[in-house]
C-alpha positions as a LaTeX table, in Angstrom:
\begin{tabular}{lrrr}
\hline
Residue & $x$ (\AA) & $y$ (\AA) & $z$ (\AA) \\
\hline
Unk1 & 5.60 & $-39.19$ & $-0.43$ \\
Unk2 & 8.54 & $-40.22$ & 1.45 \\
Unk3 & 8.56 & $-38.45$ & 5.14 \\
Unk4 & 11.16 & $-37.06$ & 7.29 \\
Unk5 & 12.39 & $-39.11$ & 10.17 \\
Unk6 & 12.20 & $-37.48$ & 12.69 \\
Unk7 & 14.02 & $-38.92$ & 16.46 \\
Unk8 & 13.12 & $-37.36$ & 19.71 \\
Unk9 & 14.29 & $-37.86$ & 23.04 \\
Unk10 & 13.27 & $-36.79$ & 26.43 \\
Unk11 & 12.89 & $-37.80$ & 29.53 \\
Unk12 & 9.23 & $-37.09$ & 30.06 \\
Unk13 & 6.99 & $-39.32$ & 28.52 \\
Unk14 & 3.89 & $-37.76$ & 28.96 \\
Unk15 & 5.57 & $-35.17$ & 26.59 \\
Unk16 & 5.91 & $-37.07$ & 24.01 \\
Unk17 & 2.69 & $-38.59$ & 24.07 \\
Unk18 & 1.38 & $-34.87$ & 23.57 \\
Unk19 & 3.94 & $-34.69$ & 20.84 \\
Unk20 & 3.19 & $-37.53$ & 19.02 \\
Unk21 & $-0.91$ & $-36.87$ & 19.28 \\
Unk22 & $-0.19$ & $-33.52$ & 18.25 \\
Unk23 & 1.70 & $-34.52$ & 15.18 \\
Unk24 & $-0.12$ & $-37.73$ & 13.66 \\
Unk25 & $-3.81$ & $-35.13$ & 14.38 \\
Unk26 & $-1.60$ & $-32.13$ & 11.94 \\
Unk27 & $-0.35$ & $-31.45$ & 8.48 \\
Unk28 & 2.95 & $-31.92$ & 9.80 \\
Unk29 & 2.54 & $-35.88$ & 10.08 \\
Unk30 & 2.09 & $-35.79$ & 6.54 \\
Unk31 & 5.82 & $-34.76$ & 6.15 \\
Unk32 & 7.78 & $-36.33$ & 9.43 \\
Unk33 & 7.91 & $-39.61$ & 11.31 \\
Unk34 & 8.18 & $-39.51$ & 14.94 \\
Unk35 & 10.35 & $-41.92$ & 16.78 \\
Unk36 & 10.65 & $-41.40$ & 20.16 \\
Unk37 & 13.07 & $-42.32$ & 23.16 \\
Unk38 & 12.82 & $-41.76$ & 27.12 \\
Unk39 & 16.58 & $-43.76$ & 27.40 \\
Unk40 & 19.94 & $-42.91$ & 25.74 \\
Unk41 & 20.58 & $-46.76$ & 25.96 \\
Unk42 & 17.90 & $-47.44$ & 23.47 \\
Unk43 & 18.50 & $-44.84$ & 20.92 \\
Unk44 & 22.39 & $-45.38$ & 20.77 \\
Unk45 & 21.07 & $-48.67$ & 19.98 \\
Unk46 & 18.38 & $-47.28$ & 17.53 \\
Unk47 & 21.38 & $-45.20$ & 16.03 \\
Unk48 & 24.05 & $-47.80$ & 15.49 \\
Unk49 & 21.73 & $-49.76$ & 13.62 \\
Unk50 & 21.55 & $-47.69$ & 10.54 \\
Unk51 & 18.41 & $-46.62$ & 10.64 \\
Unk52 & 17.61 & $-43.35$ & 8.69 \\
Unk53 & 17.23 & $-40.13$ & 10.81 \\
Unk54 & 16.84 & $-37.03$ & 9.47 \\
Unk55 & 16.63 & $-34.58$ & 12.51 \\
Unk56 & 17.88 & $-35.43$ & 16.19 \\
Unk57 & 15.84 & $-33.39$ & 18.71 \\
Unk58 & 17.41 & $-34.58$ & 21.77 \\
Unk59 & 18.20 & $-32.95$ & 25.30 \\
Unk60 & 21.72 & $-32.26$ & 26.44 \\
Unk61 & 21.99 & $-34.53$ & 29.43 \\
Unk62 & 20.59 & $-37.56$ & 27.06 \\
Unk63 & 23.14 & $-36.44$ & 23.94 \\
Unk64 & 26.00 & $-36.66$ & 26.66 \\
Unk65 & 24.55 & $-39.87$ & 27.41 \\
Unk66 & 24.63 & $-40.92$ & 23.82 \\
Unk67 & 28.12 & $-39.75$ & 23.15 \\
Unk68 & 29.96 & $-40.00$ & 19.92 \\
Unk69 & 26.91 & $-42.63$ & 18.40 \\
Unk70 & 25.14 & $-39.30$ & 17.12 \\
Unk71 & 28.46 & $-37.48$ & 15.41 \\
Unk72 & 27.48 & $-36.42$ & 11.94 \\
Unk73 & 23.30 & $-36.28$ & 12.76 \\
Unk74 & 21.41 & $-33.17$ & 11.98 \\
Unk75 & 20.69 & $-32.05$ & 15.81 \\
Unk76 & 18.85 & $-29.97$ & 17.84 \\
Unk77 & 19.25 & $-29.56$ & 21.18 \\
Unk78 & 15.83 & $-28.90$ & 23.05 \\
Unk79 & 16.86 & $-26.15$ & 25.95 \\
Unk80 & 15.03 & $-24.94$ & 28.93 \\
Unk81 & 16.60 & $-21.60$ & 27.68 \\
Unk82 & 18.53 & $-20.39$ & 24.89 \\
Unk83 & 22.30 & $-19.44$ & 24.94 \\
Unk84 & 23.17 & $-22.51$ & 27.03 \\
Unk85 & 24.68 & $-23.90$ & 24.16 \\
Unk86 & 25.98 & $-21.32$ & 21.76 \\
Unk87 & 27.83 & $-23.44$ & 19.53 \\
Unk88 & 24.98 & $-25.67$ & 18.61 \\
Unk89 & 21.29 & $-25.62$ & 17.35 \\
Unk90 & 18.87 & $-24.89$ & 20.43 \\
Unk91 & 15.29 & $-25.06$ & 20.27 \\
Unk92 & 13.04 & $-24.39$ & 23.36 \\
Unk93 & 11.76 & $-27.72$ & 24.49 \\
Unk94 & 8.69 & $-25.96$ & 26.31 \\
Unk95 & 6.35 & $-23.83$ & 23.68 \\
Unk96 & 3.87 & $-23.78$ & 21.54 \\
Unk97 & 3.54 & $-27.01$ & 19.65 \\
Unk98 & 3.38 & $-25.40$ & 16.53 \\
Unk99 & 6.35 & $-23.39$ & 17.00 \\
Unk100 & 8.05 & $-25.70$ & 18.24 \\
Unk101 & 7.70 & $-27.81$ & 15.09 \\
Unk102 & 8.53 & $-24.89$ & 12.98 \\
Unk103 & 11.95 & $-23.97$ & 14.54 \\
Unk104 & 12.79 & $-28.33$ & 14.50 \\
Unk105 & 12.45 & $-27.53$ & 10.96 \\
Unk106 & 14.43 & $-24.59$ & 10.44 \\
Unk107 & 17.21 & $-26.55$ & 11.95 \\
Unk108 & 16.75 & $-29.60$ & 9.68 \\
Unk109 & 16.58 & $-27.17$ & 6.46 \\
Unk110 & 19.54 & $-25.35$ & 7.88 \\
Unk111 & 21.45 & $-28.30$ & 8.32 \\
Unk112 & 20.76 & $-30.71$ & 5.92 \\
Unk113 & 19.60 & $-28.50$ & 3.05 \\
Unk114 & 16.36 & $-29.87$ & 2.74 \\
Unk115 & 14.93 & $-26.11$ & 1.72 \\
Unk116 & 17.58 & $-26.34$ & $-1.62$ \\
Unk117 & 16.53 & $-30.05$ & $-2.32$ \\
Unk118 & 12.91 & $-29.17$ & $-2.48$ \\
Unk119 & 12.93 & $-26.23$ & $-4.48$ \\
Unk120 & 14.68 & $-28.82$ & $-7.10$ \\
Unk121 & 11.72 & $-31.34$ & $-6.70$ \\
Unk122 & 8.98 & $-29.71$ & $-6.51$ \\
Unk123 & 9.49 & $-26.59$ & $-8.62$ \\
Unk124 & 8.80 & $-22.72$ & $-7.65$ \\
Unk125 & 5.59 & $-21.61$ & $-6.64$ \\
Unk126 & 3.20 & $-19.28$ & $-8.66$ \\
Unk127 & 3.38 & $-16.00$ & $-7.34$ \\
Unk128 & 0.15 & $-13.95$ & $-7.56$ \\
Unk129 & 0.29 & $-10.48$ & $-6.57$ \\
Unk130 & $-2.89$ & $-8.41$ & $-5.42$ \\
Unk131 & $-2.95$ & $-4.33$ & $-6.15$ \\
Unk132 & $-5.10$ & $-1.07$ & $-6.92$ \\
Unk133 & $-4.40$ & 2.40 & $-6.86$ \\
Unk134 & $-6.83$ & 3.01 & $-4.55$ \\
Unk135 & $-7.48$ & 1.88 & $-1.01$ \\
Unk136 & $-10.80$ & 1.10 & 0.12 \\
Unk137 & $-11.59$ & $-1.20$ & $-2.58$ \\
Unk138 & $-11.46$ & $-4.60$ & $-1.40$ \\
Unk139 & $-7.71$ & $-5.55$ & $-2.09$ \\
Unk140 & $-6.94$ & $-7.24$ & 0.68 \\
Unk141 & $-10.05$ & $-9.06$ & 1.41 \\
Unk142 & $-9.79$ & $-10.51$ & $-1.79$ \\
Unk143 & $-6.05$ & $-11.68$ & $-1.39$ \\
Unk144 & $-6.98$ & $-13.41$ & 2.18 \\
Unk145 & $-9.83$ & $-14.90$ & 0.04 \\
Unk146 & $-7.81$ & $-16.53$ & $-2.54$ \\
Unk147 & $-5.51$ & $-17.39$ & $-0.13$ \\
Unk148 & $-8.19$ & $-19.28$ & 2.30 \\
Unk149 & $-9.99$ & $-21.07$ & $-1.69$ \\
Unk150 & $-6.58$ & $-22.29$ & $-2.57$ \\
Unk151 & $-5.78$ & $-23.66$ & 1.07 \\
Unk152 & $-9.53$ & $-25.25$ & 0.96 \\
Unk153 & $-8.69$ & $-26.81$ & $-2.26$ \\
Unk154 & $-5.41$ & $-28.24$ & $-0.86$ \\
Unk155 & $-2.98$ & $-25.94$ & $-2.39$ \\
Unk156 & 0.02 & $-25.11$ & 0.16 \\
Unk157 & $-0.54$ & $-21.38$ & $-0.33$ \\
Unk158 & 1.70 & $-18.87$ & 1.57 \\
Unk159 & 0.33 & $-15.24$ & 2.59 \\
Unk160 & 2.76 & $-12.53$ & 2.31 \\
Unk161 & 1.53 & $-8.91$ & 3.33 \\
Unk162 & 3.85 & $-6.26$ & 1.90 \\
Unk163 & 1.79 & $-3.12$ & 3.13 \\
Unk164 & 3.13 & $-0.64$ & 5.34 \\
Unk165 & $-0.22$ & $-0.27$ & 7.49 \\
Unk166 & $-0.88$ & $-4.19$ & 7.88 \\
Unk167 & $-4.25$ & $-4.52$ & 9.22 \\
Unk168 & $-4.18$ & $-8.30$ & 9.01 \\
Unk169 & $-3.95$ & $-8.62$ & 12.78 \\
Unk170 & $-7.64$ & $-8.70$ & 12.27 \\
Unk171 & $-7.57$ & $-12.19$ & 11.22 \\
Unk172 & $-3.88$ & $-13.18$ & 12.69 \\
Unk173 & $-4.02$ & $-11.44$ & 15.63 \\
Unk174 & $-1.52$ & $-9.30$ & 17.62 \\
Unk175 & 1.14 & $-12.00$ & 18.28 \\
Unk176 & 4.65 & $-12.29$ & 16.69 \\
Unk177 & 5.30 & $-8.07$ & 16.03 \\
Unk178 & 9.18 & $-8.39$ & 15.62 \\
Unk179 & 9.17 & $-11.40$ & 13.43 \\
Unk180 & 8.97 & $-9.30$ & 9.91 \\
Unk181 & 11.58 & $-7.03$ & 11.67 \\
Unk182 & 14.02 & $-10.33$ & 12.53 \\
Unk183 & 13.09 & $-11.57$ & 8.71 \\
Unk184 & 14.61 & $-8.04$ & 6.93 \\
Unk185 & 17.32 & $-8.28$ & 9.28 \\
Unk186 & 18.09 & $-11.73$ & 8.28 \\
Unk187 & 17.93 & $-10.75$ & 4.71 \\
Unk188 & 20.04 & $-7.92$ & 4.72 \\
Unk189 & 22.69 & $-9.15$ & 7.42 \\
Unk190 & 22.45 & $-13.33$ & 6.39 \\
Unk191 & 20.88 & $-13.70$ & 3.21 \\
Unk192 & 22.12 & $-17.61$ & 3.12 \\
Unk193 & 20.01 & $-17.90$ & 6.49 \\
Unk194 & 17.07 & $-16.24$ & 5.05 \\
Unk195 & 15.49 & $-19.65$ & 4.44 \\
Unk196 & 15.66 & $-21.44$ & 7.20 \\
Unk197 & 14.94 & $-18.23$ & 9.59 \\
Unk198 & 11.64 & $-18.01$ & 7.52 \\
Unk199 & 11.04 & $-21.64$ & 8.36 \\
Unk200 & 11.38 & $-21.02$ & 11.44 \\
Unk201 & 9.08 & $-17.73$ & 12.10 \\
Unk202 & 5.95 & $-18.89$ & 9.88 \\
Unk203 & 3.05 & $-19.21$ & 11.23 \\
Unk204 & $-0.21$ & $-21.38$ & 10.16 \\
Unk205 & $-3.62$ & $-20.16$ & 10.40 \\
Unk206 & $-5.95$ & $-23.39$ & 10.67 \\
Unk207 & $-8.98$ & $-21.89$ & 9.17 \\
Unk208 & $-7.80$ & $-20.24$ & 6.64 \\
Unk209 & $-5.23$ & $-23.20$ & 5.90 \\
Unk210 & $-2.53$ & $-20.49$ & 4.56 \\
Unk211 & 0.99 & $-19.69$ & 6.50 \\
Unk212 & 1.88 & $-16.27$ & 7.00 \\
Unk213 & 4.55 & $-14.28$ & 8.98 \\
Unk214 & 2.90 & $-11.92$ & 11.42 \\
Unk215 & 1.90 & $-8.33$ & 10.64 \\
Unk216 & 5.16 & $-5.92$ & 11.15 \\
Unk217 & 4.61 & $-4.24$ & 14.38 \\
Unk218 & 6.99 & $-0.97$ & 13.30 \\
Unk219 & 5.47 & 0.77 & 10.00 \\
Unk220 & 8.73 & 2.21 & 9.20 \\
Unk221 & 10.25 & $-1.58$ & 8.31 \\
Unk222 & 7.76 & $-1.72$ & 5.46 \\
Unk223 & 8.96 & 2.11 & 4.52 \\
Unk224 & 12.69 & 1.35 & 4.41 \\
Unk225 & 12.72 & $-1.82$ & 2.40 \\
Unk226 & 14.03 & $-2.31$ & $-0.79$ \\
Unk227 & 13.37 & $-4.14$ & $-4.19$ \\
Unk228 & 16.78 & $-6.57$ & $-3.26$ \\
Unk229 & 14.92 & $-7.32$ & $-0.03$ \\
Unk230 & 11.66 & $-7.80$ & $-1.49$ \\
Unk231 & 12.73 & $-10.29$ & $-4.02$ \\
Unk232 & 14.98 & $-11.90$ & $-1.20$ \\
Unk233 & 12.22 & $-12.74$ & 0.92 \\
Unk234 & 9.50 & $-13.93$ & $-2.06$ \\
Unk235 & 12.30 & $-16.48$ & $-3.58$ \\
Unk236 & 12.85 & $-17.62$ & 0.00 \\
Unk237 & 9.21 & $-18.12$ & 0.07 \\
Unk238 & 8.79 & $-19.62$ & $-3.41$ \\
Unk239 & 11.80 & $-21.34$ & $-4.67$ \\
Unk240 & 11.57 & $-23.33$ & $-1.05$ \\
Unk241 & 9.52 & $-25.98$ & $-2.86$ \\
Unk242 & 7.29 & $-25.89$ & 0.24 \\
Unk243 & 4.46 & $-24.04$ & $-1.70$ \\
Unk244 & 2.33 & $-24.21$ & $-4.34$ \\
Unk245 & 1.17 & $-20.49$ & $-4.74$ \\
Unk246 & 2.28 & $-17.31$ & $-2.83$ \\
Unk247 & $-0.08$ & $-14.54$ & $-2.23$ \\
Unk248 & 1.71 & $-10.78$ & $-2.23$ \\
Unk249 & $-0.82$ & $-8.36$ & $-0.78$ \\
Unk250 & 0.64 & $-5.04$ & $-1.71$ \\
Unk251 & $-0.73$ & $-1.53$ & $-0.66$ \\
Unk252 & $-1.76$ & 1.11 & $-2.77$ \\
Unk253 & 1.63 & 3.17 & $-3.63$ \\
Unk254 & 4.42 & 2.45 & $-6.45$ \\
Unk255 & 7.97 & 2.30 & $-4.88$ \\
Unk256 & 10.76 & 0.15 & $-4.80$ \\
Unk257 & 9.16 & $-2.72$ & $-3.47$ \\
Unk258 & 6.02 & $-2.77$ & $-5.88$ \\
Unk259 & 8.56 & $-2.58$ & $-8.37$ \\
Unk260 & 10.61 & $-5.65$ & $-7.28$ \\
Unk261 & 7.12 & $-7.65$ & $-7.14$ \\
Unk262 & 5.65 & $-6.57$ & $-10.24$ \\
Unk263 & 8.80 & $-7.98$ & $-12.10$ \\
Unk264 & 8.42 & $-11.58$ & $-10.35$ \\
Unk265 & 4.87 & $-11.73$ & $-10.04$ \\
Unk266 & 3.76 & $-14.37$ & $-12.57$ \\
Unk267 & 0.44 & $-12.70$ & $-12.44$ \\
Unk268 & $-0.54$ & $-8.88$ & $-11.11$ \\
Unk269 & $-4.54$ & $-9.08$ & $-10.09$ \\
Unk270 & $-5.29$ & $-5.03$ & $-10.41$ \\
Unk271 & $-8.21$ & $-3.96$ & $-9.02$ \\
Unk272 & $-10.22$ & $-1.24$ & $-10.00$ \\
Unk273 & $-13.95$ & 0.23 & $-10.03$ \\
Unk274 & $-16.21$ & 2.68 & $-11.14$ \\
Unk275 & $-15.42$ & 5.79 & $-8.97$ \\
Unk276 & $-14.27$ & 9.00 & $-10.11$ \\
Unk277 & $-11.28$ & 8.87 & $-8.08$ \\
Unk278 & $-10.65$ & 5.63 & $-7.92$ \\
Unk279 & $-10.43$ & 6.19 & $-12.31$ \\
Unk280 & $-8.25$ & 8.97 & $-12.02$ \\
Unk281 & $-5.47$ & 6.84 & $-9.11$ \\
Unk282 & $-5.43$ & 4.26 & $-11.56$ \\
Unk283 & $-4.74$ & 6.61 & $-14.50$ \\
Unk284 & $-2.29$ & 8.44 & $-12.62$ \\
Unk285 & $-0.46$ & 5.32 & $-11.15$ \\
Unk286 & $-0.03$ & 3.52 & $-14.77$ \\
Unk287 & 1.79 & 7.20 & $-15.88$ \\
Unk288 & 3.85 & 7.30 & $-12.88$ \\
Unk289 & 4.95 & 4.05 & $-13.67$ \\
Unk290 & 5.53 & 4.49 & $-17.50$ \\
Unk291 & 7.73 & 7.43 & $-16.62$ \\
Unk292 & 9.16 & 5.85 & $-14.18$ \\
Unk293 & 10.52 & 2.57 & $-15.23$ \\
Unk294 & 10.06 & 3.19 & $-18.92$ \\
Unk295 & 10.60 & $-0.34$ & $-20.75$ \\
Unk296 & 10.39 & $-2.22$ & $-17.64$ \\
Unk297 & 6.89 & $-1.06$ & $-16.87$ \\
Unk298 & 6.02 & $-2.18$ & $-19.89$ \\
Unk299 & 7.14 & $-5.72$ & $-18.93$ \\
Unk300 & 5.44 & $-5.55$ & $-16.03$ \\
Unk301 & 2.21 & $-4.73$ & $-17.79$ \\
Unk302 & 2.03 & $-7.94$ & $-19.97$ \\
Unk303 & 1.39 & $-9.25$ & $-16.23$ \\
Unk304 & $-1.40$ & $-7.18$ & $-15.20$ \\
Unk305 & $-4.52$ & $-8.14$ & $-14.72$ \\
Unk306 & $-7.66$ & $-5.71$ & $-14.38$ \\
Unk307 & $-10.05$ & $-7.07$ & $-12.12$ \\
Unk308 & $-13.54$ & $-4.65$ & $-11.53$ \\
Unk309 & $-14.34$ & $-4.39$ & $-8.00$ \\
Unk310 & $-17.93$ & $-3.55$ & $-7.15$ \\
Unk311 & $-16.50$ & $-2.15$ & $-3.93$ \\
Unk312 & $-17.76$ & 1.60 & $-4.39$ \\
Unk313 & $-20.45$ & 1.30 & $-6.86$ \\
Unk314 & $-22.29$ & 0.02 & $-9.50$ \\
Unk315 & $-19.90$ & $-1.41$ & $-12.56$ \\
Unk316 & $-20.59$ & $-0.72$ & $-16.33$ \\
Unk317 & $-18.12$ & 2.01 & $-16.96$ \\
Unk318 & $-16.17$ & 2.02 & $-20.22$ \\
Unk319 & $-12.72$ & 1.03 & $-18.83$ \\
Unk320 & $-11.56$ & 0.26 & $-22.57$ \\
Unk321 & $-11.98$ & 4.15 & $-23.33$ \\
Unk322 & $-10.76$ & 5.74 & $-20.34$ \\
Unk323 & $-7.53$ & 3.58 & $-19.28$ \\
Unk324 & $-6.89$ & 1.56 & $-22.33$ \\
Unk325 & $-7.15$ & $-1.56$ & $-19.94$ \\
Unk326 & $-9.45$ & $-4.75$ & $-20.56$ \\
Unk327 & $-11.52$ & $-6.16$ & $-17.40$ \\
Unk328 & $-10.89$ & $-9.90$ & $-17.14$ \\
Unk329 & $-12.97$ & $-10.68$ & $-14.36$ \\
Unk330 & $-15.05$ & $-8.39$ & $-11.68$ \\
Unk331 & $-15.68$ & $-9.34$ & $-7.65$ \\
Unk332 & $-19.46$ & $-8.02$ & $-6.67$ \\
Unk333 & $-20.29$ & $-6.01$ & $-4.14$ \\
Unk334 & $-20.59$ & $-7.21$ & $-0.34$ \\
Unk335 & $-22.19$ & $-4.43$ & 2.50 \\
Unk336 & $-21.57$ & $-6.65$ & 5.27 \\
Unk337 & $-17.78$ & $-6.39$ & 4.34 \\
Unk338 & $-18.13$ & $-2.43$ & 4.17 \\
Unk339 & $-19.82$ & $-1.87$ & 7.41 \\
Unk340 & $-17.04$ & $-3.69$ & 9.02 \\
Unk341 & $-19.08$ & $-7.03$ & 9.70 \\
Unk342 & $-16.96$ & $-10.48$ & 9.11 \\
Unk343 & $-20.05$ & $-12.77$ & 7.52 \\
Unk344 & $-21.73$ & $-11.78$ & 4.66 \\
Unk345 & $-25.20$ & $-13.24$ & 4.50 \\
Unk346 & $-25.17$ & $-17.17$ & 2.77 \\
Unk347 & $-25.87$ & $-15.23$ & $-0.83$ \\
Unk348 & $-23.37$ & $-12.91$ & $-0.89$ \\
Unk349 & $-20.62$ & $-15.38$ & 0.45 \\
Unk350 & $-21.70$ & $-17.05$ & $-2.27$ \\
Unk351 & $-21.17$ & $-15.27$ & $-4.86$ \\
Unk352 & $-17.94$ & $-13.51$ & $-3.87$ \\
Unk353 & $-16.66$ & $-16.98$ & $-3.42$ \\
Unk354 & $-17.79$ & $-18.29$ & $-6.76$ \\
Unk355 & $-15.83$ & $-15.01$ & $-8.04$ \\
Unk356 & $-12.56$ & $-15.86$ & $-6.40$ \\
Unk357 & $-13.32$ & $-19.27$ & $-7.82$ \\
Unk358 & $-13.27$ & $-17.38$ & $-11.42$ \\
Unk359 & $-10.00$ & $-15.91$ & $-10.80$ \\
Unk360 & $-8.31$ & $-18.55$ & $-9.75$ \\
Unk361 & $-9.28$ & $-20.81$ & $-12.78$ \\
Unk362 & $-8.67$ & $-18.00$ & $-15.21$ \\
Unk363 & $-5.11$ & $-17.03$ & $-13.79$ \\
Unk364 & $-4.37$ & $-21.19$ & $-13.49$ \\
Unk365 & $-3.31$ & $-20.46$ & $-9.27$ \\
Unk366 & $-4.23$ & $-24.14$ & $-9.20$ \\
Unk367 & $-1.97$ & $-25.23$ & $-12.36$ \\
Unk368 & 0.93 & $-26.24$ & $-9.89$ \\
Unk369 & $-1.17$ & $-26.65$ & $-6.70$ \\
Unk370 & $-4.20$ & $-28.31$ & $-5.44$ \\
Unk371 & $-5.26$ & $-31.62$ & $-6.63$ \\
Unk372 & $-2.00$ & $-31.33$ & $-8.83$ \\
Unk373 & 0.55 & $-30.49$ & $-6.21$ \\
Unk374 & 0.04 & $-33.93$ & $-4.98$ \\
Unk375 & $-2.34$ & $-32.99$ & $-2.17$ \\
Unk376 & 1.15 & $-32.73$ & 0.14 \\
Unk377 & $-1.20$ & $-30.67$ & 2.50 \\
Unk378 & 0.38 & $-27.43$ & 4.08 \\
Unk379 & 4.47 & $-26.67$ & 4.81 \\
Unk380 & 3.57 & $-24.62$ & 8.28 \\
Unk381 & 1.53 & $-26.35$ & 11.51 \\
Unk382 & $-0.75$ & $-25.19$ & 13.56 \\
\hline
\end{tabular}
């Protein structure tokens, strides 16, 4: 794969040493070059000779240096604070590395339309959607698990949490609360910046491998969002050509938004399990949405996939009879995971993981990812 060029210039060279280390050690180096300059002398040089450069990430006083040699260059301008500059691209020289890295490539999508080139090359990602009519049964512990077995196989997998009570700050953490708020305003005030401004406020988790934006810190975000928004933000994700496979973890209602991702879900992973009530939600939901949407439910149910979740319970009820639904899979049973402990013992990992491994191999999350995305690595540093 061809990669980015990427120019920076500073004065401090002990920053971009930590630069450079930081970016041949990540992901990211699989995707950008570095070439870097401490004098405006040798990069006008470095300019006038034609050499390719994709993104300029230079500071004012050296770009004034410069002068008209870097007219017509994607640029950003690395600030010491933002608004200095309103008529250009700033980006905070002094941050986190990985954010730093992700808003240098919101500018270079925004600019140069990298984001629209992609999605042409590489294709749109699967979406795979995770759901049950019930909470408490495991839905979103599965979703982070596919997510983290298609990032260890070397998919470039993208998390997206759609519930209005998020709890994923348990494995994100609390940072980043207004960035779901600053995407949906994006989206509904700038849809043509919705792109890059994702770009810019993903974040990579490096054990899991997956990107993610942060959990919403205002539940009423998730409340007042519509299907248009919804689909907005999942093509931004997937037609970027940055991923392989998006994860939507939805929560446990049927509203506009479940709407908008069961009609471009390519698959809808529906879990379900033995409990009385969890039986009668699930009977109850698939009505609601019958009456609801009529023929389009009906669309959306060619999609669905009922998964048995040992979450409550033993398994062996007759889902055929009761629902009219056929069980294409089941995930067993893990205590540790009920009683609110992280790590299952080795045999229980085990086999959960060996049952994600099912899924994904039965629902083909690896048929444009993987080992046959080209092993590009992930879109989002850490």
């Amino acid at each position: 794969m061809n990669r980015q060029q990427l120019i920076v210039a500073v004065r401090e060279a002990g920053y971009i040493e930590r630069l450079a280390d930081y970016i041949r050690q990540s992901p990211f180096g699989e995707q950008w070059q570095l070439t870097a300059f401490t004098n405006s002398n040798a990069l006008r040089q470095f300019i006038r000779a034609g050499y390719p450069i994709d993104l300029l990430a230079i500071h004012p006083a050296l770009l004034e240096e410069t002068g008209d040699s870097a007219q017509g260059i994607p640029t950003a301008l690395l600030v010491g604070r933002s608004g200095q500059y309103p008529e250009r691209a700033e980006v905070l020289q002094f941050q986190p590395l990985p954010q730093l890295l992700n808003a240098l490539e919101a500018v270079h999508a925004a600019s140069s339309g990298v984001i629209a080139h992609a999605a042409r090359s590489c294709g749109r990602a699967k979406i795979a959607a995770v759901y049950a009519a019930v909470g408490g049964i495991g839905k979103t512990t599965l979703a982070i698990q596919l997510a983290q077995q298609l990032g260890g196989r070397e998919a470039r997998v993208f998390y997206l949490n759609l519930e209005q009570w998020n709890a994923t700050s348990v494995w994100f953490g609390e940072e980043g609360k207004d960035d779901f708020s600053r995407l949906l305003y994006t989206v509904q005030a700038h849809p043509d910046k919705t792109q890059s401004v994702l770009t810019e406020l993903r974040r990579r988790h490096p054990a899991l491998k997956v990107d993610y934006i942060a959990p919403c810190g205002n539940a009423e975000e998730r409340l007042t969002m519509s299907a248009e928004q919804a689909k907005q933000i999942i093509a931004a994700i997937a037609d970027s050509g940055q991923y392989d496979v998006v994860i939507v973890d939805l929560d446990s209602g049927m509203d506009p938004v479940h709407q908008a991702v069961f009609e471009v879900a390519d698959v809808m992973i529906w879990l379900i399990s033995s409990e009385p009530v969890a039986i009668r939600k699930t009977s109850l939901a698939l009505r609601y949405g019958d009456q609801k949407w009529g023929e389009a439910f009906k669309r959306f149910r060619r999609k669905f996939r009922f998964i048995e979740s040992f979450a409550h319970g033993a398994g062996g009820f007759a889902y055929e009879e009761s629902l009219q639904v056929r069980i294409e899979g089941s995930i067993p049973y893990v205590p540790e995971w009920s009683e609110g402990r992280q790590m299952p013992d080795a045999n229980g990992y085990v086999a959960y993981r060996g049952a994600v491994e099912a899924l994904m191999s039965r629902f083909a999350l690896l048929e444009r990812g993987g080992y046959d995305a080209g092993r590009n690595g992930s879109a989002a540093q850490s």
